[in-house]
N, C-alpha and C positions, 0 to 999 in steps of 0.2 A: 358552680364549679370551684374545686378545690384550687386556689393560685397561689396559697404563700402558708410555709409550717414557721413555727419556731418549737426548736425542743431543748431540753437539757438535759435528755439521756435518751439513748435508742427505744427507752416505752415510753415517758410521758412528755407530753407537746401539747400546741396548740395548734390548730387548722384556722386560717382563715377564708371563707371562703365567699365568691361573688354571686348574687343574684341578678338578673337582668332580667326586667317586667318589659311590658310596653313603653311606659315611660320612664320610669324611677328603678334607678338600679339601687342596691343596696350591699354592704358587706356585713358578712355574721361572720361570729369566731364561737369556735366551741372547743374542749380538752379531748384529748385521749389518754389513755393511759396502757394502748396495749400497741406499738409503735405506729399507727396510724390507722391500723384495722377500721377502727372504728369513730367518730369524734362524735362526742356528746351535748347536747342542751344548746344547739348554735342561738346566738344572745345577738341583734341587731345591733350594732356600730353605727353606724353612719349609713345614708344615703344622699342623693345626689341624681339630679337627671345624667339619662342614658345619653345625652347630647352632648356633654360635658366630660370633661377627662375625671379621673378618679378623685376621689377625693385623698384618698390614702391606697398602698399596695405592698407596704411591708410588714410585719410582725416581731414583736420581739416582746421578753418577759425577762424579769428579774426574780430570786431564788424565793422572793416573798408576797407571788401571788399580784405583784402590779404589771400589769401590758403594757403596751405602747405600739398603736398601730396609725404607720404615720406614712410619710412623703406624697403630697407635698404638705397635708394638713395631719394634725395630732389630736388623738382620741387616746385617753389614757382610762384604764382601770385598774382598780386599786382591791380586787375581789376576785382573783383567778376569773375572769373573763366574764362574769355574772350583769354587770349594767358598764356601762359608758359615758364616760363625758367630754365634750369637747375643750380642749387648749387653748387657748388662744396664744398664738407664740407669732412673734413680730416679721418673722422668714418663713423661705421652704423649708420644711425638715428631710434633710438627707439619709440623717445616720443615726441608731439609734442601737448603742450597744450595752449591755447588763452585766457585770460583774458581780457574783454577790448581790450585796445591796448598794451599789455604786453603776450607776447609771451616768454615761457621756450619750451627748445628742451634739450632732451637728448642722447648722442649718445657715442658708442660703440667706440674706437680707437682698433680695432682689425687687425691682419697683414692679408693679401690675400691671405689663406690658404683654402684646400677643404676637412678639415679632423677635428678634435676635436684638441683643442688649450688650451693654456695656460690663465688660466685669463685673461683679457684686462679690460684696466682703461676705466671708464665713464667719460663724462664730460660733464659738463650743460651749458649752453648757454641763454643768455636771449636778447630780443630784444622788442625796446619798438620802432620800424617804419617799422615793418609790412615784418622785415626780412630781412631787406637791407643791414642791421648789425648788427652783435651781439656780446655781451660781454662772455666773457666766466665768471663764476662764480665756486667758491673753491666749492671742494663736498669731503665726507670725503675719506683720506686716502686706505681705502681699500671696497670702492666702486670699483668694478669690477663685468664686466660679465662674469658667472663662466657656465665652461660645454659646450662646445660648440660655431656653428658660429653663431654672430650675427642675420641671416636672419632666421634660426630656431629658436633661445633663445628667440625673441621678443612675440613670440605665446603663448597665456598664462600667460604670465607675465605681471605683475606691474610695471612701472618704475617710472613712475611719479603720483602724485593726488595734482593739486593743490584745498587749501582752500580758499583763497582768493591770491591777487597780490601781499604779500608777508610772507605767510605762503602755508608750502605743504610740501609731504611724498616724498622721493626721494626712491625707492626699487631696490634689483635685486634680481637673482633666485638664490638657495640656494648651494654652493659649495659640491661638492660629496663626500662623505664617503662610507664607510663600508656597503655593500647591508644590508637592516634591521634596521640600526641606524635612532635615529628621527634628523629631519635637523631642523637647523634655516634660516630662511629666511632674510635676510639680509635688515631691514628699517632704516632711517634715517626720523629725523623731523627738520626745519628751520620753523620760524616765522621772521626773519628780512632781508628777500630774496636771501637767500643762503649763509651770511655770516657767517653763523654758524652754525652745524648740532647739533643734539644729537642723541643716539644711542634710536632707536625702534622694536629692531628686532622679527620677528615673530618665535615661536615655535611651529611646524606644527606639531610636535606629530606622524610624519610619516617620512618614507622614503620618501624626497620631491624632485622634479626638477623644482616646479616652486609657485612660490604663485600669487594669483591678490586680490587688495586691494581697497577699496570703502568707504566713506567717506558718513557717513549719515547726514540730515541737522539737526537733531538732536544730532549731536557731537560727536555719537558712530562711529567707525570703524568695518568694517565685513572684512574679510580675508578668503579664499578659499585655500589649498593647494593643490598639484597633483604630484603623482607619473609620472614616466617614463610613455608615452603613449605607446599604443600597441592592436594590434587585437580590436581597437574600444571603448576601454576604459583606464578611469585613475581609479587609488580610489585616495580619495581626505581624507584632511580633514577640518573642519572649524573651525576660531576661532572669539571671538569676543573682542571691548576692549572700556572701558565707558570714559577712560581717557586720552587720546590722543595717545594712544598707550604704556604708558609705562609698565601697567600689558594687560594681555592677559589669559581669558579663553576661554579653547577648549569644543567648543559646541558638536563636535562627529567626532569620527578618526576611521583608520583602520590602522593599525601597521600592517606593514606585515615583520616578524622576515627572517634570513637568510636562513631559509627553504621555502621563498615564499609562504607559508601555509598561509592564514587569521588565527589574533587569534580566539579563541571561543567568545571573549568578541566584537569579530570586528562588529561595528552596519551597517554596510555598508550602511551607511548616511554620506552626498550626496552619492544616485545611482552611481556606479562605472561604467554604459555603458556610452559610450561619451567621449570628450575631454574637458578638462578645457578651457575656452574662456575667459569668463572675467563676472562683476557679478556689479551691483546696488541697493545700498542699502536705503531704503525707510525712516527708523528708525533703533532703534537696534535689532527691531523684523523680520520686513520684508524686504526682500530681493529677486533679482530674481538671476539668471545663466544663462547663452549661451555659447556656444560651438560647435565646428565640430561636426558634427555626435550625439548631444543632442537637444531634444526638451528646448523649455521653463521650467526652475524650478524656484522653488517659495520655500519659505522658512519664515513662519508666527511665529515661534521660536527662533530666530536669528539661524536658521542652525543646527539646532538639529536636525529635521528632514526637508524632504524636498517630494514636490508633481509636477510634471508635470501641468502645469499650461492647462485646458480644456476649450476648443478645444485645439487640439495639434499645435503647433509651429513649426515648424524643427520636424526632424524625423532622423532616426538613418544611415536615409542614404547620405544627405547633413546637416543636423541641421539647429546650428542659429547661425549670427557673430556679431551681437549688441546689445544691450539693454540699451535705454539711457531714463532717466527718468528728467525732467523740474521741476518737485515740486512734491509734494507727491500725483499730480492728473494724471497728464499729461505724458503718456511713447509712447514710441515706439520698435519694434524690428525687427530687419531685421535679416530673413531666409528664409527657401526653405519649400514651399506650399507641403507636402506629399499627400495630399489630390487632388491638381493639377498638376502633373508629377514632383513638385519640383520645379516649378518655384521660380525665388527670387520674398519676398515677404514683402508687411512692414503691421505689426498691429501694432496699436496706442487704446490708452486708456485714458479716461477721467477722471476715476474713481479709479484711483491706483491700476490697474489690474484685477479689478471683472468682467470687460467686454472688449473684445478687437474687435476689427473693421478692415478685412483683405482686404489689397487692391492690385492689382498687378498694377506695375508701369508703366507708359507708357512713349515712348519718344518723345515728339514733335517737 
């Protein structure tokens, strides 16, 4: 099953994708080059018993042919996707983003625990030869991932956005309180490549456990909040910010007080069915959403309210796990065809979402 692309232009990417044996499951990655039609030569990664959580589940490539297929373990190659080797890196890997030939990784220093833990420090990494070596770089003080182990906390969350190769948003998920209390979401900003943070934090306006945060090319920031998941949904809430983050209005919340009641005032915008996944933002107005168990949403208000994007996308029984957009024409999104038993499936759009084009992927 196809579960994670990385591309760097609407025709050439990479698929990775999962096999599940009897016992041993395994991930391949193979290229495309005609926007997912088809992916070629899939090359063995990594395995791991099926008993066991994954070993890695994201993807990512740099302009010179090195991968990085990571969280919570790293497997790097150095050969547009042809052989693999393991990393050995000291944390979880959360984040793992490519610039050029400048590469930031963020990761989790959390102890090997199978239960809910104590904070653990982050720490950022950067490598400009494709992972061979990396420097480590300062982050602030009381960056920490809060709530939980690493291989869960990554879901939903924001860790990294970079803007360019040496400006970007470093985040984590929102430290717990008092069931009812509104969380903040913990952001940082650098412009002179992580020598220096300042404080961004987001105000989710809700009882929060996770934010994800998107970067429009138009200079606004959109932010997405989410409760605790459960029984197939979060309530979420949205915010937006024109200034680089450091004021923050809330487009529409749902406050849920320590009676677990919705208020009356609660607009339940974003739809509470679904899981929070992650979200791209077009301008300050538009925006879309993906997640476990959510079709495609769309959001032509910066997140005031929000629509199911028609024809449906994901569906409420596998959903959607990507949405990556190239410029304010050109997107894609991978999920699961409800309309074809669920197969994965990638639509891409020309037109900044007015029409999308579904295709199921095949492996040559």
């Amino acid at each position: 099953m196809l579960t994670a692309v990385a591309f760097s232009n609407p025709k050439q990417g990479y698929g990775l994708y999962t096999r599940q044996g009897p016992v041993k499951c395994e991930d391949l990655v193979g290229a495309t080059s005609d926007g997912g039609a088809t992916f070629h030569h899939l090359v063995s990664a990594t395995s791991w018993s099926c008993g066991e959580n994954a070993s890695a589940r994201s993807l990512a490539f740099d302009d010179h042919g090195d991968g990085f297929l990571y969280g919570p373990d790293l497997f790097i190659s150095h050969d547009d996707g042809a052989e693999w080797s393991a990393s050995q890196q000291p944390g979880a890997v959360l984040a793992v983003q490519a610039l050029g030939d400048s590469v930031w990784m963020v990761e989790a220093e959390c102890p090997q625990t199978t239960g809910p833990q104590e904070p653990c420090p982050l720490r950022l990494l950067e490598s400009n030869n494709g992972g061979r070596t990396w420097a480590t770089s300062p982050v602030p003080a009381n960056a920490t991932l809060n709530n939980g182990l690493a291989s869960e906390s990554a879901l939903g969350q924001t860790w990294l956005v970079r803007i360019s190769k040496s400006s970007a948003y470093l985040g984590t998920n929102p430290a717990g309180n008092q069931y009812g209390s509104e969380d903040n979401a913990p952001l940082w900003f650098t412009s002179d490549g992580g020598r220096s943070w300042s404080n961004r934090q987001l105000p989710c306006a809700m009882d929060a456990s996770s934010a994800v945060v998107s970067a429009a090319p138009d200079g606004a920031l959109l932010a997405v909040c989410a409760s605790q998941p459960g029984a197939g949904s979060q309530l979420k809430s949205t915010l937006r910010s024109t200034d680089g983050g450091s004021t923050w209005t809330v487009q529409s919340t749902c406050v849920i007080p320590s009676s677990g009641v919705p208020v009356p005032s609660c607009t339940m915008e974003p739809p509470t069915g679904g899981y929070l996944g992650g979200i791209d933002a077009l301008s300050a107005d538009t925006l879309f959403l993906v997640g476990d168990r959510s079709s495609l949403l769309v959001s032509h208000n910066g997140g005031v309210t929000w629509q199911p994007v028609q024809p449906l996308m994901g569906d409420s029984s596998d959903g959607t796990n990507q949405v990556i957009f190239f410029n304010n024409s050109d997107g894609l999104v991978l999920g699961y065809n409800g309309y074809n038993n669920d197969v994965a499936t990638l639509w891409s759009t020309r037109d900044g979402g007015t029409k999308w084009n579904a295709v199921v992927p095949r492996v040559a």
